[in-house]
MOPAC internal coordinates of N, CA, C and O (Angstrom, degrees):
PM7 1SCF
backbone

  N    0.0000 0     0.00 0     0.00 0    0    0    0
  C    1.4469 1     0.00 0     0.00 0    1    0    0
  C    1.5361 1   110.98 1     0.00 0    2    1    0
  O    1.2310 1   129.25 1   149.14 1    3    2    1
  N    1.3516 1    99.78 1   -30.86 1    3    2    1
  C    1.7429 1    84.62 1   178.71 1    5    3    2
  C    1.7158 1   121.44 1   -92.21 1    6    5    3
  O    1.2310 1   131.36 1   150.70 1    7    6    5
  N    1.4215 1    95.68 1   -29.30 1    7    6    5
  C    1.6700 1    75.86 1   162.70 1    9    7    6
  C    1.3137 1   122.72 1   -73.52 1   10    9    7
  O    1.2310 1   102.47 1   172.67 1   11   10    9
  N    1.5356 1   149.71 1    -7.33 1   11   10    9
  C    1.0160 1   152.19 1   140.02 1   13   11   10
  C    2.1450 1   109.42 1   -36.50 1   14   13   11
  O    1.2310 1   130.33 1   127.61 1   15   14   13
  N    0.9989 1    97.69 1   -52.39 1   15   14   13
  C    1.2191 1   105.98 1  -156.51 1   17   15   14
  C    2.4990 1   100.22 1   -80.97 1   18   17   15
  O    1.2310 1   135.90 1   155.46 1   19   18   17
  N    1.4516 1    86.83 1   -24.54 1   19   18   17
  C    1.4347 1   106.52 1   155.63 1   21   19   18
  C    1.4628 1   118.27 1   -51.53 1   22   21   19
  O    1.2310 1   127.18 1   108.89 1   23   22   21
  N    1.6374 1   103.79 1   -71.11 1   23   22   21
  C    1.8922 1   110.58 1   179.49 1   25   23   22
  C    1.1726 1    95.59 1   -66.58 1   26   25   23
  O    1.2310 1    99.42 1   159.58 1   27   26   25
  N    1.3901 1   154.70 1   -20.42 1   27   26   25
  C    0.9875 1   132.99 1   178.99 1   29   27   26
  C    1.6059 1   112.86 1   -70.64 1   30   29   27
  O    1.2310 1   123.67 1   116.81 1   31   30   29
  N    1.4423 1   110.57 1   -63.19 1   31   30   29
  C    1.7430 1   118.34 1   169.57 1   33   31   30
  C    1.7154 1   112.49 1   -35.01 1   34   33   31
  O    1.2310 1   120.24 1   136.57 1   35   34   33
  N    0.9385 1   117.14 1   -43.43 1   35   34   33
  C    1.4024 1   132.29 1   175.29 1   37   35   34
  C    1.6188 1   118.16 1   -61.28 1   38   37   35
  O    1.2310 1   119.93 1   107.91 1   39   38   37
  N    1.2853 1   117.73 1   -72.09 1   39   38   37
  C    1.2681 1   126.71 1   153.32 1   41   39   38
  C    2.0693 1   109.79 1   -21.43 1   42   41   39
  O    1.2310 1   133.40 1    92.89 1   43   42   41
  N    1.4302 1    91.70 1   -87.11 1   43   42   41
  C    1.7838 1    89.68 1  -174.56 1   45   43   42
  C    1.3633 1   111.24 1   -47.21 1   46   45   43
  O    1.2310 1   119.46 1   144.99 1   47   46   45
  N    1.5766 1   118.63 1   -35.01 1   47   46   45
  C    1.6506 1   127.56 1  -175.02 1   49   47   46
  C    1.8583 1    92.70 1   -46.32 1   50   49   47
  O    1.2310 1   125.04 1   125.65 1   51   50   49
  N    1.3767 1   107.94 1   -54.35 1   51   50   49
  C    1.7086 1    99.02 1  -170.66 1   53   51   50
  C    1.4002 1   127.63 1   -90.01 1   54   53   51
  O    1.2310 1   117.37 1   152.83 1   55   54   53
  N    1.4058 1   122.61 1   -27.17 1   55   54   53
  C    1.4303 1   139.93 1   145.65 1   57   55   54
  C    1.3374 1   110.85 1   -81.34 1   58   57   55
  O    1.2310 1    94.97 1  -100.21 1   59   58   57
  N    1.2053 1   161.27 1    79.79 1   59   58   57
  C    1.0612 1   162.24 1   142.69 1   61   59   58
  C    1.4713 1   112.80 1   -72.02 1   62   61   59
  O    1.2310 1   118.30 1   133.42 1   63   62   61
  N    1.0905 1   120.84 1   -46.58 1   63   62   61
  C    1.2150 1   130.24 1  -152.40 1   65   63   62
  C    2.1564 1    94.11 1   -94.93 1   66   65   63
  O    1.2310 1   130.53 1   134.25 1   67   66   65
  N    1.3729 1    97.30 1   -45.75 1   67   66   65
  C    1.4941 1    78.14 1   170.45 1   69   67   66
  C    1.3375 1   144.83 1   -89.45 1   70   69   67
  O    1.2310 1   121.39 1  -159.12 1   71   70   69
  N    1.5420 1   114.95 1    20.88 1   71   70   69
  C    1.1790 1   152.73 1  -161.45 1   73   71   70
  C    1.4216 1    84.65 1  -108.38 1   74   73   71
  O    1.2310 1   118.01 1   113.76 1   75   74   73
  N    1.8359 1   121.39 1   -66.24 1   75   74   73
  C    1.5683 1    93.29 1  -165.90 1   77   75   74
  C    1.2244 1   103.00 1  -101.70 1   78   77   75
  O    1.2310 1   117.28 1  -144.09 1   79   78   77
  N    1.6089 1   122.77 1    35.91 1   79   78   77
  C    1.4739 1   115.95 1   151.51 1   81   79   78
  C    1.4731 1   111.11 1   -77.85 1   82   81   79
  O    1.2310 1   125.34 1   138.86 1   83   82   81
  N    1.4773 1   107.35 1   -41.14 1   83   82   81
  C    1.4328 1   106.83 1   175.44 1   85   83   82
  C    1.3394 1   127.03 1   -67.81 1   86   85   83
  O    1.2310 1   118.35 1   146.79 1   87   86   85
  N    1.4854 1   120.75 1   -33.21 1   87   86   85
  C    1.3885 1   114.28 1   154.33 1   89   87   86
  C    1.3075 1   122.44 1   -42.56 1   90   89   87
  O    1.2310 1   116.47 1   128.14 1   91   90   89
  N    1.6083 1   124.32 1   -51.86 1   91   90   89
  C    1.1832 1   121.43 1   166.06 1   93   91   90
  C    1.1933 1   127.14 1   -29.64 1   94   93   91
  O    1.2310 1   126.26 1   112.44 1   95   94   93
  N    1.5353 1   105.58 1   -67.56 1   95   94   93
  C    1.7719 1   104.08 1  -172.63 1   97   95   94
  C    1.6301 1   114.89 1   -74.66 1   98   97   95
  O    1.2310 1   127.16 1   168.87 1   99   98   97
  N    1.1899 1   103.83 1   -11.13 1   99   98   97
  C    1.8080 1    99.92 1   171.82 1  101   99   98
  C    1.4732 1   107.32 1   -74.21 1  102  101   99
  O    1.2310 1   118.97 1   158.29 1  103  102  101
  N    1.3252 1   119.57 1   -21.71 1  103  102  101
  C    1.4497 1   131.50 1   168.10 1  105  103  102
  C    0.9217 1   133.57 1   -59.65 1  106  105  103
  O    1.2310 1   126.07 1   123.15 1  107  106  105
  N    1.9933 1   105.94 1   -56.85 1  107  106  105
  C    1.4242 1    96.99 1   154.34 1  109  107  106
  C    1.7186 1   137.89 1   -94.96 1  110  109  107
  O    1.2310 1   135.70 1  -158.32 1  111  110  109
  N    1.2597 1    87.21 1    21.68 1  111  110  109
  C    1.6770 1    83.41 1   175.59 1  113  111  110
  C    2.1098 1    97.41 1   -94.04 1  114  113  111
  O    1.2310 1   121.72 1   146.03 1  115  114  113
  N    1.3080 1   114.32 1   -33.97 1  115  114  113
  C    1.3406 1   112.43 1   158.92 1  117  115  114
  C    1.4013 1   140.40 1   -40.10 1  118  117  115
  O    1.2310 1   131.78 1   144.55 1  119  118  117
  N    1.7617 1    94.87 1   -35.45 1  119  118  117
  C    1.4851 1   116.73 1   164.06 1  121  119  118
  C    1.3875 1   117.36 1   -60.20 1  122  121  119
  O    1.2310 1   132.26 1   111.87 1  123  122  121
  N    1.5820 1    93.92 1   -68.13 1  123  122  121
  C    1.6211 1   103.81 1   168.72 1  125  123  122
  C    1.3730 1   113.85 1   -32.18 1  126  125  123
  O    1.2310 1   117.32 1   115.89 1  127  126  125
  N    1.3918 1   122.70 1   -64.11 1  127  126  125
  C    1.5392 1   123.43 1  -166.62 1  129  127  126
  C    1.3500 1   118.15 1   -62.70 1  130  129  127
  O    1.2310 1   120.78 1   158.26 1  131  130  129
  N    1.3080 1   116.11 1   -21.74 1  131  130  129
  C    1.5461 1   101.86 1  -176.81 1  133  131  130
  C    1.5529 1   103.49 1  -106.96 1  134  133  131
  O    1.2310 1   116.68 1  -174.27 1  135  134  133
  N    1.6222 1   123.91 1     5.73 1  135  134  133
  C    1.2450 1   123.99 1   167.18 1  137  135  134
  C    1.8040 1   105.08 1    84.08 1  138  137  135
  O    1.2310 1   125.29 1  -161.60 1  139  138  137
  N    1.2974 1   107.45 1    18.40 1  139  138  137
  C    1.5639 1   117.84 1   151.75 1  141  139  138
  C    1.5679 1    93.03 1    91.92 1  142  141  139
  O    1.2310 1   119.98 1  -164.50 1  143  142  141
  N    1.7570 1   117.64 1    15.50 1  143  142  141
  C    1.2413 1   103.48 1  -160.11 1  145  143  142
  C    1.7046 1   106.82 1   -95.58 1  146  145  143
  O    1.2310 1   121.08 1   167.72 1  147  146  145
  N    1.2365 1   115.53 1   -12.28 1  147  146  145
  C    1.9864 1   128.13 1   154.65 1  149  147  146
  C    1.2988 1   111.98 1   -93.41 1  150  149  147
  O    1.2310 1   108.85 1  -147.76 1  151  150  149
  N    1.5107 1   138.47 1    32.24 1  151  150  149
  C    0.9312 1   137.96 1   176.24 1  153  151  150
  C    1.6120 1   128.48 1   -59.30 1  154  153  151
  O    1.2310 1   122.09 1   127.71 1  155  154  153
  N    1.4324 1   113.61 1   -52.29 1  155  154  153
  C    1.4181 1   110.45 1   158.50 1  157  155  154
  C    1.5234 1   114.05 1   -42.29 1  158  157  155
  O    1.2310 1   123.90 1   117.09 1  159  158  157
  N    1.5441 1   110.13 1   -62.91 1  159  158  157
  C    1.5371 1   109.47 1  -165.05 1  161  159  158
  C    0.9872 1   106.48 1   -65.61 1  162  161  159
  O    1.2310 1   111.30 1   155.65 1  163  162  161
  N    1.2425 1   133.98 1   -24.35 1  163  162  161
  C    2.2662 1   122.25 1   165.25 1  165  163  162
  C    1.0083 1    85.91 1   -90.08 1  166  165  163
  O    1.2310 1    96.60 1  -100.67 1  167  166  165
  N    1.3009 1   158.99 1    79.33 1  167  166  165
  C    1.0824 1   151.89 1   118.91 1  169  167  166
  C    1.9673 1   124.65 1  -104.25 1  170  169  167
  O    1.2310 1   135.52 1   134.02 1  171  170  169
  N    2.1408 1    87.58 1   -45.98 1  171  170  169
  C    1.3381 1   122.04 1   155.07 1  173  171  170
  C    1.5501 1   111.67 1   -50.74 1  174  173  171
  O    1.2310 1   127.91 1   126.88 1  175  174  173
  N    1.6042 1   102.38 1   -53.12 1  175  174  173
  C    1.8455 1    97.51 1  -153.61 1  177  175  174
  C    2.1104 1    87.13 1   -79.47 1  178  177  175
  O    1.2310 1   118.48 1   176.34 1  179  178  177
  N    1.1475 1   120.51 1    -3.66 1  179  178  177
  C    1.2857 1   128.31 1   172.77 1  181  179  178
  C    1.2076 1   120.06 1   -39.44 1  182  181  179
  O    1.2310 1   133.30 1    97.99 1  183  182  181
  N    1.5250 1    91.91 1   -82.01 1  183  182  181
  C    1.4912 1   133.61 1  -178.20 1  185  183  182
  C    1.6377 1   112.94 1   -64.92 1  186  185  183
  O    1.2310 1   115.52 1   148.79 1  187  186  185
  N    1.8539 1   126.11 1   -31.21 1  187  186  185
  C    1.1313 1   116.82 1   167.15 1  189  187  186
  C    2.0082 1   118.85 1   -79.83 1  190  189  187
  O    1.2310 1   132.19 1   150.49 1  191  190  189
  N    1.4076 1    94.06 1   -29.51 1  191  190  189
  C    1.7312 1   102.80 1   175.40 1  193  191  190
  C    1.9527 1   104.71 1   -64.08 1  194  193  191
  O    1.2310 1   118.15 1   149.97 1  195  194  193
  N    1.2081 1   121.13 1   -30.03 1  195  194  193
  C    1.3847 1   117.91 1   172.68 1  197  195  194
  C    1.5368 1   115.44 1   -73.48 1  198  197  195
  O    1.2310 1   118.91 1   132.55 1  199  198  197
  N    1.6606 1   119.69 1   -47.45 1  199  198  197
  C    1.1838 1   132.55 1   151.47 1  201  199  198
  C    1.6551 1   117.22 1    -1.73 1  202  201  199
  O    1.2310 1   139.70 1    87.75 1  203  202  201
  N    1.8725 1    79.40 1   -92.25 1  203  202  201
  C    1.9219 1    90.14 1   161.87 1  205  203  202
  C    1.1703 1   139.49 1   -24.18 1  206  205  203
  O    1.2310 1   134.42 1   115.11 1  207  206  205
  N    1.3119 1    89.72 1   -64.89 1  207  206  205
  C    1.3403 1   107.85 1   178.85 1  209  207  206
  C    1.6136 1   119.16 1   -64.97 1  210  209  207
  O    1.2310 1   115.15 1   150.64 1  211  210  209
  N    1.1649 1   126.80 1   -29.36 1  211  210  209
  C    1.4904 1   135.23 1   167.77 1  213  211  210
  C    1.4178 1   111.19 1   -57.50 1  214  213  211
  O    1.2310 1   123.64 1   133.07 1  215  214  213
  N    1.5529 1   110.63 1   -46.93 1  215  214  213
  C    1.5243 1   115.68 1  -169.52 1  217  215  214
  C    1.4592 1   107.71 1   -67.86 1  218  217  215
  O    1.2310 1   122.03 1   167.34 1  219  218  217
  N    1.7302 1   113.72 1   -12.66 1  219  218  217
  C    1.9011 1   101.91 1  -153.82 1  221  219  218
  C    1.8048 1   102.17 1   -82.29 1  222  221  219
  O    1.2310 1   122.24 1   168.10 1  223  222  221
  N    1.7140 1   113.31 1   -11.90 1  223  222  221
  C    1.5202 1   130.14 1   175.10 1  225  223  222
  C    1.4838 1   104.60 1   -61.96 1  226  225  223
  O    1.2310 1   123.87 1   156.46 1  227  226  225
  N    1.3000 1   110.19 1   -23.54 1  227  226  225
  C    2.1155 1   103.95 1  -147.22 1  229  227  226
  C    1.1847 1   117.26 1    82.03 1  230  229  227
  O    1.2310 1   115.34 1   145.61 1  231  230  229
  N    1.7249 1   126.45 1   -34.39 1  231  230  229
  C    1.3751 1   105.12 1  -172.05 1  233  231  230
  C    1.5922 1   134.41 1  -107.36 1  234  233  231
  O    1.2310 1   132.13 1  -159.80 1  235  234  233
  N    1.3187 1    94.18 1    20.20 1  235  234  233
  C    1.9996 1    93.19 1   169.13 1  237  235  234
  C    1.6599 1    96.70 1    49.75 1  238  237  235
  O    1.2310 1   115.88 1  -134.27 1  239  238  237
  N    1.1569 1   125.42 1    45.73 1  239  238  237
  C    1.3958 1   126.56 1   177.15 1  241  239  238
  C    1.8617 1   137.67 1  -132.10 1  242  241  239
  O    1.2310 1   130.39 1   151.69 1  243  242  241
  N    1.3818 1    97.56 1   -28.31 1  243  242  241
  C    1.7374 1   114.65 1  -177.72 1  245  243  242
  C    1.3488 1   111.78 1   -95.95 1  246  245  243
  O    1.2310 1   119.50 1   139.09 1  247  246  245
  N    1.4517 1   118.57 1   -40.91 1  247  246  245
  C    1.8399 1   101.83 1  -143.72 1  249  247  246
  C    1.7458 1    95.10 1  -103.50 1  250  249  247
  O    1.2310 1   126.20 1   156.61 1  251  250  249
  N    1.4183 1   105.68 1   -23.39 1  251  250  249
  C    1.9276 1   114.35 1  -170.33 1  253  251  250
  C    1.5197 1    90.21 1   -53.41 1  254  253  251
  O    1.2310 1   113.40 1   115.56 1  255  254  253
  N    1.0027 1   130.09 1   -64.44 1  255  254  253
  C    1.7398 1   138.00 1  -129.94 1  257  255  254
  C    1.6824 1    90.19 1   -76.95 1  258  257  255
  O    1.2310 1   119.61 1   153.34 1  259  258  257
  N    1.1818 1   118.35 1   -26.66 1  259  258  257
  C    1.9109 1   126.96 1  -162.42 1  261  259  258
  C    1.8185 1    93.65 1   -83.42 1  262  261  259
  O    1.2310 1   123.02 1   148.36 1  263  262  261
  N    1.4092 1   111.83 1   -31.64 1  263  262  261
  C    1.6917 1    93.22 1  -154.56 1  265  263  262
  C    1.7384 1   101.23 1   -86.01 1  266  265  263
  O    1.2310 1   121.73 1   -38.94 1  267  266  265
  N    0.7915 1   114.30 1   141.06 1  267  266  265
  C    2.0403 1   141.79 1   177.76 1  269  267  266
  C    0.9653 1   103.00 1   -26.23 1  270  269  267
  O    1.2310 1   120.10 1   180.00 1  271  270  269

């Protein structure tokens, strides 16, 4: 489990940024679809899916500074 959880830290360590570009646009095309009417809450589940994703590196450093 932990070398899994290694290539993973590694992986986001070098794509980070296009990982939560793509979160982004799955976000706003979600927006789009419901006509902006769950907008806070994809906004929330946004900002915690980048979260995650920041922590899986170790360093609390790439994905915070990118989200809106």
């Amino acid at each position: 489990m932990d070398t899994i959880k290694g290539k993973v830290g590694v992986a986001v360590d070098k794509h980070g940024d296009k990982i939560a570009g793509g979160i982004d646009k799955a976000a706003a095309a979600a927006d789009k679809k419901t006509g902006g009417k769950h907008h806070d809450k994809i906004v929330k589940a946004t900002g915690k899916a980048k979260d995650g994703l920041d922590r899986l590196d170790g360093k609390n450093d790439d994905i915070r500074d990118q989200r809106p």
